[in-house]
DSSP file (Angstrom, degrees, kcal/mol; ACC not computed):
  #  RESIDUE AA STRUCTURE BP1 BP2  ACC     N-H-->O    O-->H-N    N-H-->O    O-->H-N    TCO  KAPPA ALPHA  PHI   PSI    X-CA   Y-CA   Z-CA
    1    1 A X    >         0   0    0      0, 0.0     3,-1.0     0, 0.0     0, 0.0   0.000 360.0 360.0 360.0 130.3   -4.5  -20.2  -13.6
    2    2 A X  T 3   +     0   0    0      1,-0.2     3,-0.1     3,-0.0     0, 0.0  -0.479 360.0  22.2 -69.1 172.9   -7.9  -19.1  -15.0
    3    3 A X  T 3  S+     0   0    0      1,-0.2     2,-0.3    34,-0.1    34,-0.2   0.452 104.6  94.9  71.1  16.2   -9.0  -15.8  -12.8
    4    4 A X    <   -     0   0    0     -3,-1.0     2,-0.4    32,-0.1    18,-0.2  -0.951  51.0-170.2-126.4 155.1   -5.9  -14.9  -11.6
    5    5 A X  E     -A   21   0A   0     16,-1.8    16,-2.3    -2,-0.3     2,-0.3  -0.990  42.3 -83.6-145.9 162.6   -3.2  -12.3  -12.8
    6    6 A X  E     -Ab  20  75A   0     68,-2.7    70,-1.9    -2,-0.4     2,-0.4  -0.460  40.9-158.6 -67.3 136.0    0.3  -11.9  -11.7
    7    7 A X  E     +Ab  19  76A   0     12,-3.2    12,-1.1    -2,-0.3     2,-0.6  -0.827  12.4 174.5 -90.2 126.4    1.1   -9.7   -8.4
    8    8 A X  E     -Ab  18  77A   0     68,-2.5    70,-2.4    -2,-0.4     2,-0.5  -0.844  12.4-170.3-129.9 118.7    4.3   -8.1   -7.5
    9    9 A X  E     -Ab  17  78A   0      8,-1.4     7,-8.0    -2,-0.6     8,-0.7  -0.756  20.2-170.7-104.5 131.5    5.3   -5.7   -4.6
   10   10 A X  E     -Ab  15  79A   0     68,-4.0    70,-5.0    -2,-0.5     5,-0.2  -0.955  16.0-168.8-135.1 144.9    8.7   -4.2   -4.8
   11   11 A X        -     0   0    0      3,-3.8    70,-0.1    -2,-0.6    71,-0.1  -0.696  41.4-102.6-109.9 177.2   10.7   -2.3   -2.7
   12   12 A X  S    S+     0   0    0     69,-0.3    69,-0.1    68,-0.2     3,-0.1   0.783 124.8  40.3 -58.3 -24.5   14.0   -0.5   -3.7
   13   13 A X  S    S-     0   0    0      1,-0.1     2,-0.3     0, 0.0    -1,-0.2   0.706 127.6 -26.1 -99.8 -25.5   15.9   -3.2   -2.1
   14   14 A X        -     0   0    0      3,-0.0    -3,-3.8     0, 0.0     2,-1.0  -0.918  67.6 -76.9-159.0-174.1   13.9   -6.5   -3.2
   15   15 A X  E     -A   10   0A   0     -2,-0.3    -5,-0.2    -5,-0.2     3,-0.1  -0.706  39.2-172.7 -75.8 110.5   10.6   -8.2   -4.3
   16   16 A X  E     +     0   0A   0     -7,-8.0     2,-0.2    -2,-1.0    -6,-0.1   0.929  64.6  10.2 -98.3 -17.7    8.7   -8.5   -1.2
   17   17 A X  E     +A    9   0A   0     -8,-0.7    -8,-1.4    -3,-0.1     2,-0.6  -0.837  54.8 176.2-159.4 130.0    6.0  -10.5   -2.5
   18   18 A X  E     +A    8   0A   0    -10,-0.3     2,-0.5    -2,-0.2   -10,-0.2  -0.929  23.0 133.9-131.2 100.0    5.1  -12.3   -5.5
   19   19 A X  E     -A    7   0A   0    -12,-1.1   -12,-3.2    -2,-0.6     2,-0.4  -0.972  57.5 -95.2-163.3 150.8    2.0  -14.4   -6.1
   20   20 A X  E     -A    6   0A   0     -2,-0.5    36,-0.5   -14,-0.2     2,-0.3  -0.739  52.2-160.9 -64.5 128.4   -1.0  -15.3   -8.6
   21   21 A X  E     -A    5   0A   0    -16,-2.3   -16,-1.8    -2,-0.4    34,-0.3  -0.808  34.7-164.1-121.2 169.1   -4.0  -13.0   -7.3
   22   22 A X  S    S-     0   0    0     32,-1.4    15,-0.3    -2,-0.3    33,-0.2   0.402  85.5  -5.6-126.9 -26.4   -7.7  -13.3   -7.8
   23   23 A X  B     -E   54   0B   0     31,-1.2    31,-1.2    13,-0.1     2,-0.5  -0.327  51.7-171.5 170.2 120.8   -7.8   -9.4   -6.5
   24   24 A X  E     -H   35   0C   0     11,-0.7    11,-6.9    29,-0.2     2,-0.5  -0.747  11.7-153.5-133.0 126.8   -6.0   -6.8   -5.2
   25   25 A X  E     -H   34   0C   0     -2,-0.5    27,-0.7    27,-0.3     2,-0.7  -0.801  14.8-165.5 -92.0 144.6   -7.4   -3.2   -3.8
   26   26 A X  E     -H   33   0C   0      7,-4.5     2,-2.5    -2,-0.5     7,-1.2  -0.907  19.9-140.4-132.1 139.8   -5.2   -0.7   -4.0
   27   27 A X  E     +H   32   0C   0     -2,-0.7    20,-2.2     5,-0.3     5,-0.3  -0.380  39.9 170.8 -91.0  67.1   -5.4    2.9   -2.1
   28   28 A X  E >   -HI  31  46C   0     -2,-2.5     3,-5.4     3,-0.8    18,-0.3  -0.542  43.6 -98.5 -82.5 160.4   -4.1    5.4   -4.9
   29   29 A X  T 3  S+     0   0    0     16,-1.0    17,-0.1     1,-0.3     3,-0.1   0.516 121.8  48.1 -54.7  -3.8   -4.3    8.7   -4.7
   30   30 A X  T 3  S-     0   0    0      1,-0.5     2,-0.4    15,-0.3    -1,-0.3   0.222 134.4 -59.0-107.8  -1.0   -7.1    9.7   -6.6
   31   31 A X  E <   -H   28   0C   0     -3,-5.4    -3,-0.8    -4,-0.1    -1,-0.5  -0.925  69.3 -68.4 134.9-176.6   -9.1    6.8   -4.4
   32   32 A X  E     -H   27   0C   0     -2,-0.4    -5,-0.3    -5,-0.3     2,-0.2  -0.886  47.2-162.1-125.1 150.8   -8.7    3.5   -4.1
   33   33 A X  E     -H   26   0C   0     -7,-1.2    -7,-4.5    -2,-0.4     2,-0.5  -0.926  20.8-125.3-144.5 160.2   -9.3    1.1   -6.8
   34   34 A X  E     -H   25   0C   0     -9,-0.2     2,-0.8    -2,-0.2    -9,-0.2  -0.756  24.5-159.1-116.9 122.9  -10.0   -3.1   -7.3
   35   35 A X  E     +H   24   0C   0    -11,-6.9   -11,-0.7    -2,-0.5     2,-0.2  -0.889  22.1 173.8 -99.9 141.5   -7.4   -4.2   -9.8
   36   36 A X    >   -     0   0    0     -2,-0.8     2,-1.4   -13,-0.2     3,-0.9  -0.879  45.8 -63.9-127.2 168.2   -9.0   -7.9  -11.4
   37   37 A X  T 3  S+     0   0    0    -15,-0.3   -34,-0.1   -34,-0.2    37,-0.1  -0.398 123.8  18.5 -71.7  99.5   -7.8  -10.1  -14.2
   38   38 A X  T 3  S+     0   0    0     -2,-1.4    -1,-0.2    35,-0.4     2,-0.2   0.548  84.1 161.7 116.5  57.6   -8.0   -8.2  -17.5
   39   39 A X    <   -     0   0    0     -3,-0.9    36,-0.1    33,-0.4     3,-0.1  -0.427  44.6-101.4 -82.1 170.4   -8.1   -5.0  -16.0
   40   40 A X        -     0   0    0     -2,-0.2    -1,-0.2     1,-0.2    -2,-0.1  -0.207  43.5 -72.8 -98.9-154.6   -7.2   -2.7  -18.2
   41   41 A X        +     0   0    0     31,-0.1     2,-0.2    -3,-0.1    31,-0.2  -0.301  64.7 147.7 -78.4 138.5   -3.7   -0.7  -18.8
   42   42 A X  E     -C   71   0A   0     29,-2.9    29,-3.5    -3,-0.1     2,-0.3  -0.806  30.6-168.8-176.4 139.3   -3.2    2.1  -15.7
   43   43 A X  E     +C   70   0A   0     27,-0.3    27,-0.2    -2,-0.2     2,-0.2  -0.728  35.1 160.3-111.8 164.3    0.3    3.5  -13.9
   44   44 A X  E     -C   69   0A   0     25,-1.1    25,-1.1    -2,-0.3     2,-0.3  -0.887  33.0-113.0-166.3 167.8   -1.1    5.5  -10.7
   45   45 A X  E     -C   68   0A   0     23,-0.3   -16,-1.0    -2,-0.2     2,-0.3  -0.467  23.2-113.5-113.3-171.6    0.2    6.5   -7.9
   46   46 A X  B     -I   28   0C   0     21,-0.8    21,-0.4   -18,-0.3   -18,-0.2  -0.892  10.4-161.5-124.3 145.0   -0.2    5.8   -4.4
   47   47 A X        -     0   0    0    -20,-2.2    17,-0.2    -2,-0.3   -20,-0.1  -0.738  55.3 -86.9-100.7 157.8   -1.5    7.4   -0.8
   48   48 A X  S    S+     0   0    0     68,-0.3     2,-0.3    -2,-0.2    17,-0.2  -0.325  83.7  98.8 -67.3 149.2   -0.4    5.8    2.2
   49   49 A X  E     - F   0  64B   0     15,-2.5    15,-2.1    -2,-0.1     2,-0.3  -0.903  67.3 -53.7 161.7-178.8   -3.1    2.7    3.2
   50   50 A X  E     - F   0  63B   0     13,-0.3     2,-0.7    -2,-0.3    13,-0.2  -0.878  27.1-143.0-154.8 101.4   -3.6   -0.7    3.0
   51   51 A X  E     - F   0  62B   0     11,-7.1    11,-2.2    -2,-0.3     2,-1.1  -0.708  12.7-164.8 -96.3 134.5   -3.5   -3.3    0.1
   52   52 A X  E     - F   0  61B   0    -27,-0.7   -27,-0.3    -2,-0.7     9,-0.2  -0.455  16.2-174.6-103.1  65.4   -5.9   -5.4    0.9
   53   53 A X  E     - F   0  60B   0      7,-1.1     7,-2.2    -2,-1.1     2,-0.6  -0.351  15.5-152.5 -82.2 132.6   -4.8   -8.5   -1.7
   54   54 A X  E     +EF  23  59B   0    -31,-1.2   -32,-1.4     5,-0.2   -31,-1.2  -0.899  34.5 159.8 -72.4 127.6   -7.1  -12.2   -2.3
   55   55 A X  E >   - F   0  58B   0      3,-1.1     3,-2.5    -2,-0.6   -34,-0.2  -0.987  60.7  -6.6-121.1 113.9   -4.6  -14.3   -3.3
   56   56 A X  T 3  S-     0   0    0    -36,-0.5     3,-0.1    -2,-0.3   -35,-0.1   0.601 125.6 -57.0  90.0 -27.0   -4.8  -18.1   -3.1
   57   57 A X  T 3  S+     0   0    0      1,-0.2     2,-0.3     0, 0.0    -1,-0.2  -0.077 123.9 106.7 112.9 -20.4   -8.8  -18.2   -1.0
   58   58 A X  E <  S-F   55   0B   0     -3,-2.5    -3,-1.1     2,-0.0     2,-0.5  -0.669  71.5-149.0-131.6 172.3   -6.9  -16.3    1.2
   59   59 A X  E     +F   54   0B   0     -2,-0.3     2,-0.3    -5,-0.2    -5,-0.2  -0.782  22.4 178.7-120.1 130.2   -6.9  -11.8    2.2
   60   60 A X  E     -F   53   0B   0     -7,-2.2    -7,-1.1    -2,-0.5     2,-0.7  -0.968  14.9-147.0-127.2 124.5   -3.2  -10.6    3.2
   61   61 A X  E     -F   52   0B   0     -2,-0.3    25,-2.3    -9,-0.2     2,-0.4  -0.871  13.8-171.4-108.6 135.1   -2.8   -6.8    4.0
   62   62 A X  E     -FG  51  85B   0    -11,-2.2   -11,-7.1    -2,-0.7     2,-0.3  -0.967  14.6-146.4-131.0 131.8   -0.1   -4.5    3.6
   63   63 A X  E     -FG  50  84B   0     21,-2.9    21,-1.1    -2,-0.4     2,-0.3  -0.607  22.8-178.6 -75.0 139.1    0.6   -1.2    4.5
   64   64 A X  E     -FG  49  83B   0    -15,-2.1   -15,-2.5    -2,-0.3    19,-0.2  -0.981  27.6-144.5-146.5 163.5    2.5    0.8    2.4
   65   65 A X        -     0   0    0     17,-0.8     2,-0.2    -2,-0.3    -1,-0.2   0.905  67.3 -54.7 -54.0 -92.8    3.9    4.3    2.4
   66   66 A X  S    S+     0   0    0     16,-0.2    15,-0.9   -18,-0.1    16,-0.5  -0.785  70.5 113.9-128.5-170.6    3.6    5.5   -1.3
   67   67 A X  E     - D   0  80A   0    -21,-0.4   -21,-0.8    13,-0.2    13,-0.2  -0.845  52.0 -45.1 169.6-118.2    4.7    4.5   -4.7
   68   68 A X  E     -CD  45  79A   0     11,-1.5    11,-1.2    -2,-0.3   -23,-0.3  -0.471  25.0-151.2-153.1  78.4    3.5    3.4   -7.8
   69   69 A X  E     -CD  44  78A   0    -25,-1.1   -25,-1.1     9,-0.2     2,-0.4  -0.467   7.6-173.5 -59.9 117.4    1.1    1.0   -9.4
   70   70 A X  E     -CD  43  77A   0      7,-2.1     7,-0.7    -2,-0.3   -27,-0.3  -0.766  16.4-178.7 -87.1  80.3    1.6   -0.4  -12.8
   71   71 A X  E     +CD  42  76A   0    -29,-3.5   -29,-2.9    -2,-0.4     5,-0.2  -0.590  12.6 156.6 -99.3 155.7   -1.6   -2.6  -14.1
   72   72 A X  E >   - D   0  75A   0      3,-1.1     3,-0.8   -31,-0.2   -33,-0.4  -0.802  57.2 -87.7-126.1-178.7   -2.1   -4.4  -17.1
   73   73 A X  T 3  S+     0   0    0      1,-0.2   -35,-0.4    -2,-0.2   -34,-0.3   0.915 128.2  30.3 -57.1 -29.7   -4.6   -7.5  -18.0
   74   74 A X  T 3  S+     0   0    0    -37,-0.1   -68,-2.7     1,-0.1     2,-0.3   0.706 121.0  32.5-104.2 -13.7   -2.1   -9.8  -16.9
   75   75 A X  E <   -bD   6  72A   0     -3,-0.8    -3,-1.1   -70,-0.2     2,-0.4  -0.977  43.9-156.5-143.5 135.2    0.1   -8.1  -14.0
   76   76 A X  E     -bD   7  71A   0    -70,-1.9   -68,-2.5    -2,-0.3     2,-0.7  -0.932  18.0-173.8 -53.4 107.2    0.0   -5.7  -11.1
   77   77 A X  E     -bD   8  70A   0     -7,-0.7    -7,-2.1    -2,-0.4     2,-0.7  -0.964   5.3-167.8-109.6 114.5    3.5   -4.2  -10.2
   78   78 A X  E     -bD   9  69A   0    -70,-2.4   -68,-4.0    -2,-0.7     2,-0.4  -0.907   5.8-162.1-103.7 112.5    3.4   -2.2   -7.2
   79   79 A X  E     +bD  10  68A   0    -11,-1.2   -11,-1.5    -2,-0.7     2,-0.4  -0.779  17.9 178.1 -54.2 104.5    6.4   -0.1   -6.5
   80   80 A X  E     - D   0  67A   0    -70,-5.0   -13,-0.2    -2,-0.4   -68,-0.2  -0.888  35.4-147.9-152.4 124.2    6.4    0.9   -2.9
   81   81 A X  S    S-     0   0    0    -15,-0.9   -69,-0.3    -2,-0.4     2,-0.3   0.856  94.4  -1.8 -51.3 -33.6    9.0    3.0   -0.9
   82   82 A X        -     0   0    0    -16,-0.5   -17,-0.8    -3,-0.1     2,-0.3  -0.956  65.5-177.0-126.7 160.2    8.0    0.9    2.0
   83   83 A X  E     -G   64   0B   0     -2,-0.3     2,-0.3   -19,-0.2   -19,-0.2  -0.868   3.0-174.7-128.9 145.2    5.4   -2.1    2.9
   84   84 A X  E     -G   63   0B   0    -21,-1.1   -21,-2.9    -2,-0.3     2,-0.5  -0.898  36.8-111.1-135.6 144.4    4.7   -3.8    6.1
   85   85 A X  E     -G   62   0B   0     -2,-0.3     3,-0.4   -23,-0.2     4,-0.4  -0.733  26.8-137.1 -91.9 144.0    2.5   -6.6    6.5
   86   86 A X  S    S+     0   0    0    -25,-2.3   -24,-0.1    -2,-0.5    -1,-0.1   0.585  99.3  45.6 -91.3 -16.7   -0.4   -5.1    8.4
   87   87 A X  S    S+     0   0    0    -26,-0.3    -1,-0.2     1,-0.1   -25,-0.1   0.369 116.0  46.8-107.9   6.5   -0.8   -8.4   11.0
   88   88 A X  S    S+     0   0    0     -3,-0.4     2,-0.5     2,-0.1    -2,-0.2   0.567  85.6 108.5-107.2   2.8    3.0   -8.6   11.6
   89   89 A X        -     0   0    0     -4,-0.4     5,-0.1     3,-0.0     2,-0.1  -0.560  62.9-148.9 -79.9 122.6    3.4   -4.7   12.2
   90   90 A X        -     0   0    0     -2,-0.5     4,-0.4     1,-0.1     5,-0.3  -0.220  25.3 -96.5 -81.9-169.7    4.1   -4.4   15.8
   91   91 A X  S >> S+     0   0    0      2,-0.2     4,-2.2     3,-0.2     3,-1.0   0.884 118.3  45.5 -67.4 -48.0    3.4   -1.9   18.3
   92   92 A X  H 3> S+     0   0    0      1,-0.2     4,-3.3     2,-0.2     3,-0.2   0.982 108.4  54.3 -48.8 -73.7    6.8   -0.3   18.1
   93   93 A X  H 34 S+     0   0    0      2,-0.2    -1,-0.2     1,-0.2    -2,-0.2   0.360 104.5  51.9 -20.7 -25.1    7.0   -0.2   14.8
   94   94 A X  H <> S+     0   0    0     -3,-1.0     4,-1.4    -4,-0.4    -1,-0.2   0.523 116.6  49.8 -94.7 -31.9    3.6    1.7   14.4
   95   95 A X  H  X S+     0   0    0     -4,-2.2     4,-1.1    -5,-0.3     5,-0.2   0.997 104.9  48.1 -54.4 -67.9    5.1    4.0   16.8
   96   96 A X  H  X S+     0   0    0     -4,-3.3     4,-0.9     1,-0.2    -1,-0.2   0.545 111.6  49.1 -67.5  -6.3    7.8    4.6   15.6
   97   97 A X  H  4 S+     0   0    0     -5,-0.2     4,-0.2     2,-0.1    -1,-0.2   0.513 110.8  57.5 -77.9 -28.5    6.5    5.4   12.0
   98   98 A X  H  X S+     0   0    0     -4,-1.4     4,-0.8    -3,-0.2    -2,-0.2   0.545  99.3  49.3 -52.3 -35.2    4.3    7.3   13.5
   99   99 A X  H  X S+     0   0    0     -4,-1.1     4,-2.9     2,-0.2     5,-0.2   0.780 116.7  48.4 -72.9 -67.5    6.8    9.7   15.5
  100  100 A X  H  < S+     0   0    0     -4,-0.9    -2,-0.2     1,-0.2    -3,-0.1   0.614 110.9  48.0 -85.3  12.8    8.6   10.1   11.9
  101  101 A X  H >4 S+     0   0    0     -4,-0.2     3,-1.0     2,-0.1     4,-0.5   0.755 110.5  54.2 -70.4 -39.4    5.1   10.8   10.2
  102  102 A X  H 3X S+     0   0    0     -4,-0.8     4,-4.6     1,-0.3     5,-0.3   0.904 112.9  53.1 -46.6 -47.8    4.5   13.5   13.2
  103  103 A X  T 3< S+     0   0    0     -4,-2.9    -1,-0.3     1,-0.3    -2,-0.1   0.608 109.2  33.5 -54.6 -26.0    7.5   14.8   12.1
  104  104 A X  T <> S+     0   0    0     -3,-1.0     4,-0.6    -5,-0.2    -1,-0.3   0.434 108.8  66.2-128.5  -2.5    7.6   15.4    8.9
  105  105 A X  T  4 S+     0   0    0     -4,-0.5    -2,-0.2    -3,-0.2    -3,-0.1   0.861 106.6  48.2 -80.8 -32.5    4.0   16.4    8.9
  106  106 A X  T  < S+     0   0    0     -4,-4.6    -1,-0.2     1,-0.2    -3,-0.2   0.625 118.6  41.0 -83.8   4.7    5.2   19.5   11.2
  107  107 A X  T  4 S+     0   0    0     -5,-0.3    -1,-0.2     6,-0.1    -2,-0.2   0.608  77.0 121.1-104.7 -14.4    7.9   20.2    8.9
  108  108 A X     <  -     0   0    0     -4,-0.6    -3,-0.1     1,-0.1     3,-0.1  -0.016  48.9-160.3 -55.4 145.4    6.2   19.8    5.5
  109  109 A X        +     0   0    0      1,-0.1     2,-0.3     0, 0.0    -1,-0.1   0.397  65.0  45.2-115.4   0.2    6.9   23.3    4.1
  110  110 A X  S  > S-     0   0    0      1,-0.1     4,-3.6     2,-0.0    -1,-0.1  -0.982  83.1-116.1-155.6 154.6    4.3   23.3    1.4
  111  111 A X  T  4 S+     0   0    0     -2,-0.3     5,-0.3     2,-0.2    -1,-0.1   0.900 116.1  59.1 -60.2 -24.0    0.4   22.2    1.2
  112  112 A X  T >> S+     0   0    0      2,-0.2     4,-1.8     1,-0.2     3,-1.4   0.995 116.0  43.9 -73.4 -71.3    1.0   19.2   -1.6
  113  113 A X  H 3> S+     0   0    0      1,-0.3     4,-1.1     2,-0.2     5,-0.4   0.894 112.9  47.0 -70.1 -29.2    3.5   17.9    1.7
  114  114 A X  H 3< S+     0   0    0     -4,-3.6    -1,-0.3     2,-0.2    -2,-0.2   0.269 109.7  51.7 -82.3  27.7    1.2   18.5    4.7
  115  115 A X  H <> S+     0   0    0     -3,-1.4     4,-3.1     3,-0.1     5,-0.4   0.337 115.3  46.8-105.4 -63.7   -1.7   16.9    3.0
  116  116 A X  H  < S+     0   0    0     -4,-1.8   -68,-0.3    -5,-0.3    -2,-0.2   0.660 114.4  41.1 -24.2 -38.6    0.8   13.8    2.4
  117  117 A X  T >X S+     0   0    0     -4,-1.1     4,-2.0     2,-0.2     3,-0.9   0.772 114.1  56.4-119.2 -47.6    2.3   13.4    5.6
  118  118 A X  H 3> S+     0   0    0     -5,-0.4     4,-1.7     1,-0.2    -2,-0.2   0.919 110.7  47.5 -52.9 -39.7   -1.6   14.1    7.3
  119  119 A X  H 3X S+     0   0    0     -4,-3.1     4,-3.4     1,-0.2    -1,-0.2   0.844 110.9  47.1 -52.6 -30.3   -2.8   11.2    5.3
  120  120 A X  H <> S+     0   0    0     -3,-0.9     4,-0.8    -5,-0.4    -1,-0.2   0.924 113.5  51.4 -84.0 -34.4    0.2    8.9    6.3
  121  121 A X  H  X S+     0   0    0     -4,-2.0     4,-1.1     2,-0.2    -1,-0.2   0.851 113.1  43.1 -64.4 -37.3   -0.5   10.1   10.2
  122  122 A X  H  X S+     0   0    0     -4,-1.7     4,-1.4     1,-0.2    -2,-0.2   0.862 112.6  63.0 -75.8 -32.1   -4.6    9.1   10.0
  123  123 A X  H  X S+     0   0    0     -4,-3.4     4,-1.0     1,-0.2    -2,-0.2   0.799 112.7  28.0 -78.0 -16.0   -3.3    5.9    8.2
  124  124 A X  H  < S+     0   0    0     -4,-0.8    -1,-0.2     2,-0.2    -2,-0.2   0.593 108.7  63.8-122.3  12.4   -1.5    4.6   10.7
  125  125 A X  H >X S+     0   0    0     -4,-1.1     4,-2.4     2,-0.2     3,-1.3   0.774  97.3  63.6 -70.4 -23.1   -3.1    5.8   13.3
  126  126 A X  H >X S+     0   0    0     -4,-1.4     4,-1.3     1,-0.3     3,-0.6   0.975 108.1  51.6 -35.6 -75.5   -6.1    3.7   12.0
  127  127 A X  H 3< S+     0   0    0     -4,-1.0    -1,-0.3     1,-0.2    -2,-0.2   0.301  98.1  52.7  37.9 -98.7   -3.9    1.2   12.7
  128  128 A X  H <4 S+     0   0    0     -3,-1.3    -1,-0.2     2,-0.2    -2,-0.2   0.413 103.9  57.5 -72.1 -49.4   -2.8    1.5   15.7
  129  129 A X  H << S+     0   0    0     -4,-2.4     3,-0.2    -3,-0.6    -2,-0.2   0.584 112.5  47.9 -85.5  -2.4   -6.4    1.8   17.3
  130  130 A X  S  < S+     0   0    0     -4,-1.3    -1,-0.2    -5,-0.2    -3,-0.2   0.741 110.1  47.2-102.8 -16.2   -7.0   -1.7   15.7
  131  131 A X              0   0    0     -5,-0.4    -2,-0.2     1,-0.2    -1,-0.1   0.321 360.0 360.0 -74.3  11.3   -3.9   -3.1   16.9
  132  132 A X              0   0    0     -3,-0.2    -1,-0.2   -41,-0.0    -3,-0.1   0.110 360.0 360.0-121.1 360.0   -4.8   -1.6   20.4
């Protein structure tokens, strides 16, 4: 397909999603950036936030945790310790990710981890007040 390049989200356990994309934003840590087809070569990493991907005509969003982005012109690999699709995440579930972000933000023992673990608490509280 002209205008499309391949997308792939993996978790450690599987592929979670796999598709031709027309454009995928992606929240990395330095800022969030619009991967397109014959973008050029870039590994980066990821903050927690919301890939907002076109796929198909149609916009799917997923949360994920952190990880890793691989681009080249032809593929997008996202690595990502976790993902949730952002209209199936229920209430519980934002809760309860929420609880073990509170959590680890008051235990983060160093600035590099409390900055980490406050981004992951503001992303999903975000969230939360739109799932509300």
């Amino acid at each position: 397909m002209a205008g499309t390049f391949k997308f792939e989200l993996v978790s450690p356990e599987r592929i979670l999603l796999a598709v031709d994309a027309e454009q995928v934003v992606v929240p990395g840590s330095e800022g969030d950036f619009a991967v397109l087809p014959g973008h050029a070569p870039v590994i980066a990493t990821l903050r927690p936030g919301v890939l907002d991907v076109m796929a198909g005509g149609a916009r799917k969003r997923l949360f994920v945790k952190s990880g890793f982005a691989d681009v080249d012109p032809v593929r997008l690999t996202i690595l990502a310790q976790k993902a949730y699709d952002v209209e199936e995440m229920t209430g519980s579930v934002v809760a309860e990710e929420l609880k073990l972000a509170e959590a680890e933000l008051a235990g983060a023992q160093s600035d590099e981890a409390r900055t980490a673990a406050d981004t992951l608490v503001n992303e999903l509280r975000k969230i939360s007040a739109k799932a509300a």
